[in-house]
Residue frames relative to the residue before (quaternion, step in Angstrom):
aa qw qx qy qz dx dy dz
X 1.0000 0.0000 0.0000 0.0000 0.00 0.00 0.00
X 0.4932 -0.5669 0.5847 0.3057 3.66 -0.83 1.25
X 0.4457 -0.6265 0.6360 0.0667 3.36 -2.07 0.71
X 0.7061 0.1855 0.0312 0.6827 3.47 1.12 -1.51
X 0.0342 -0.5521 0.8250 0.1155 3.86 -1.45 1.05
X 0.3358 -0.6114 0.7160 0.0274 2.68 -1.97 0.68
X 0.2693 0.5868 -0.7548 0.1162 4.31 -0.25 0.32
X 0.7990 -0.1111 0.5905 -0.0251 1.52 -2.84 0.17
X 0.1522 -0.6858 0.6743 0.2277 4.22 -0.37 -0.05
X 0.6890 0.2737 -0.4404 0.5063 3.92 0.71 -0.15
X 0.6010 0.5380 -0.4595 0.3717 3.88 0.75 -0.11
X 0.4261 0.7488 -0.4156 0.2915 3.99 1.36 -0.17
X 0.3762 -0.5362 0.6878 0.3129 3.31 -1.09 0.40
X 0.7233 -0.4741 0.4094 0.2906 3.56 -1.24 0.97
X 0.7580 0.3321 -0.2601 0.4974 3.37 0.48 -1.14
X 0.7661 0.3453 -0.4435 0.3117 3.44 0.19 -0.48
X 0.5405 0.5746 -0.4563 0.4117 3.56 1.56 -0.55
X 0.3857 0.6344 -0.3525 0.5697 3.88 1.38 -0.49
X 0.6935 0.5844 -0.1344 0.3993 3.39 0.04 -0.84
X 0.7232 0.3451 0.0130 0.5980 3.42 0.53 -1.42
X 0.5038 0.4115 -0.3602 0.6687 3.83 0.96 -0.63
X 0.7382 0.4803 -0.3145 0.3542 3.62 -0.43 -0.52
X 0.6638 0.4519 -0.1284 0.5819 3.40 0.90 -1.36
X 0.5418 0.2984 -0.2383 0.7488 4.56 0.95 -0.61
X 0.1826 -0.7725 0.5860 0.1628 3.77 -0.33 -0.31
X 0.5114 0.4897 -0.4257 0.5635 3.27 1.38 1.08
X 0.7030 -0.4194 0.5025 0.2781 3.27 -1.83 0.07
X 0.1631 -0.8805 0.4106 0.1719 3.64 -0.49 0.34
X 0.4721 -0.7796 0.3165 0.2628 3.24 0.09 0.90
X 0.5221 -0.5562 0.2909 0.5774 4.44 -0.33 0.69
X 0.7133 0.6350 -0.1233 0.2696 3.15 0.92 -1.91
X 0.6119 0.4528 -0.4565 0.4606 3.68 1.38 -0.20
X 0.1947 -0.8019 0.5042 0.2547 2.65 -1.97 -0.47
X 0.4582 -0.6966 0.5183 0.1904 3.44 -0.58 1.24
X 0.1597 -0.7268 0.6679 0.0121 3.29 -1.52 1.37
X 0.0738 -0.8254 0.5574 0.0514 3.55 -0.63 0.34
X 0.2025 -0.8478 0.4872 -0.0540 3.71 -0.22 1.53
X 0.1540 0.6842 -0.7123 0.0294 3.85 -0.97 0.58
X 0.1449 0.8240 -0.5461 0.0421 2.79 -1.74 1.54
X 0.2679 -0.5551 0.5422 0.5711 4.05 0.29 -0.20
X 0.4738 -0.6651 0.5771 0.0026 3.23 -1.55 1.10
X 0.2751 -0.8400 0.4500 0.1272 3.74 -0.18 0.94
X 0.4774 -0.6416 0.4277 0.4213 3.54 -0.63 0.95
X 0.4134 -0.4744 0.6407 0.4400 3.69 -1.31 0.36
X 0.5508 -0.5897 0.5582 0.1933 3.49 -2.19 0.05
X 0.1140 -0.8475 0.5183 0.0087 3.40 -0.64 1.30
X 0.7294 0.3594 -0.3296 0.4797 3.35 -1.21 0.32
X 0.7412 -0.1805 0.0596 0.6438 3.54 -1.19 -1.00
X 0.6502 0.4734 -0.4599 0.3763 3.95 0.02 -0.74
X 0.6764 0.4058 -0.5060 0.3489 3.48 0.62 0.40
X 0.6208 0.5710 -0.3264 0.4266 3.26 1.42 -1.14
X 0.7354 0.3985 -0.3067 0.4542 3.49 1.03 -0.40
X 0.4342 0.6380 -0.4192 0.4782 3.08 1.09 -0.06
X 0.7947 0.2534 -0.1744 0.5233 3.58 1.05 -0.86
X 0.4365 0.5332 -0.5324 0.4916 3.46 0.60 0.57
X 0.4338 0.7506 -0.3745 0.3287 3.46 0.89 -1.29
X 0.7996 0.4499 0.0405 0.3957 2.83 0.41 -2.61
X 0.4426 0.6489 -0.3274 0.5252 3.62 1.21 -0.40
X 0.8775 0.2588 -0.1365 0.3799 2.84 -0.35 -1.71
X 0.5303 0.4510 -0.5148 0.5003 4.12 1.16 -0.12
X 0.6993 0.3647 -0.4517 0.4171 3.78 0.60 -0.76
X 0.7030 0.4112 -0.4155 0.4050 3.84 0.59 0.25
X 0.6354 0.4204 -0.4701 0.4457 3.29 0.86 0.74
X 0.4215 0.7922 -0.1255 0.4232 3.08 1.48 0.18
X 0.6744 0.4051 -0.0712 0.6132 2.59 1.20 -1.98
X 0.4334 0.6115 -0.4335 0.5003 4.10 1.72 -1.12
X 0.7162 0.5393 -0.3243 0.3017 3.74 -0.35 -1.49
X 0.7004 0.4707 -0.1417 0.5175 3.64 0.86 -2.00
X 0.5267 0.6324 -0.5678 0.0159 3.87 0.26 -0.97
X 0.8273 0.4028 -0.1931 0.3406 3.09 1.01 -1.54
X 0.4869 0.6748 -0.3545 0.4265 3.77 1.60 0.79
X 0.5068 -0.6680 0.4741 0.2686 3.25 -0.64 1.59
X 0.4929 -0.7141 0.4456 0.2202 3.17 -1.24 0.96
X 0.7908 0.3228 -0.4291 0.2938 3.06 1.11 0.19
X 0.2670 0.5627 -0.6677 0.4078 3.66 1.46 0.93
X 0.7577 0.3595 -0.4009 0.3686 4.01 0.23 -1.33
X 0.6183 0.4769 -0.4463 0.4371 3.61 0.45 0.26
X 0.7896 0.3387 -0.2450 0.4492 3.79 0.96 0.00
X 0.3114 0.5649 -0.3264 0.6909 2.99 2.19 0.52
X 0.7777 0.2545 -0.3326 0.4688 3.92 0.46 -0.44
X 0.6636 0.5242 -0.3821 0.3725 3.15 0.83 -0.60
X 0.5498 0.6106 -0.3982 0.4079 3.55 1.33 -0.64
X 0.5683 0.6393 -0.2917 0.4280 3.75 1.17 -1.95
X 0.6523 0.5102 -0.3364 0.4483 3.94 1.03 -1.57
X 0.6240 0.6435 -0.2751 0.3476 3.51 0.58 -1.52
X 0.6709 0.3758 -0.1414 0.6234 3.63 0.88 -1.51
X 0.9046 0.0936 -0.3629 0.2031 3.43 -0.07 0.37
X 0.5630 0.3418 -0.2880 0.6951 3.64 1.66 0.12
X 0.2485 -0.7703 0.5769 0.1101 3.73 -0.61 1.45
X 0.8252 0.2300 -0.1830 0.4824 3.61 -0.81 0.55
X 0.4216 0.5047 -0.5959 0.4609 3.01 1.35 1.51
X 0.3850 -0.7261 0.5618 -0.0948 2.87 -2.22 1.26
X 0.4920 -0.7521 0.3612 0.2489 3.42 -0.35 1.24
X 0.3481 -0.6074 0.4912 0.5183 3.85 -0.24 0.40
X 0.3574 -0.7595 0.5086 0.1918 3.25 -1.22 0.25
């Protein structure tokens, strides 16, 4: 049994595109597409495994932040916006 459908919004059966309109509370457009995921859900990490869990994360965004210093924010802003663009279609730059 599959984990992840992928459709079409014009390949729905009425009800379920009904369904999915209800649940987004918008209209769905032919051209998107609707994913539908099922997984067991993993507890998050408490105590020290969280605290280290966020140091962890710190310290990769501060080598990061080491790598970028001497980039102009606005190449690393058109470097994210590009990364956003390529992976969520029918996103839009604020303006």
């Amino acid at each position: 049994m599959p984990n992840v459908l992928i459709h079409k919004a014009s390949e729905l059966r009425p009800e379920t595109r009904a369904a999915v309109e209800a649940e987004l509370g918008r209209s769905l457009q032919d051209d998107e597409e609707v994913s539908i995921m099922a997984f067991v859900p993993h507890e998050a990490p408490t105590g020290e495994a969280h605290a280290e869990t966020a140091r962890n994360l710190q310290q990769h965004l501060n080598r990061i932040d080491q790598k970028t210093k001497n980039v102009p924010e606005e190449e690393t802003e058109k470097a994210l916006n590009e990364a956003i663009r390529n992976a969520r279609t029918g996103y839009r730059e604020r303006e």
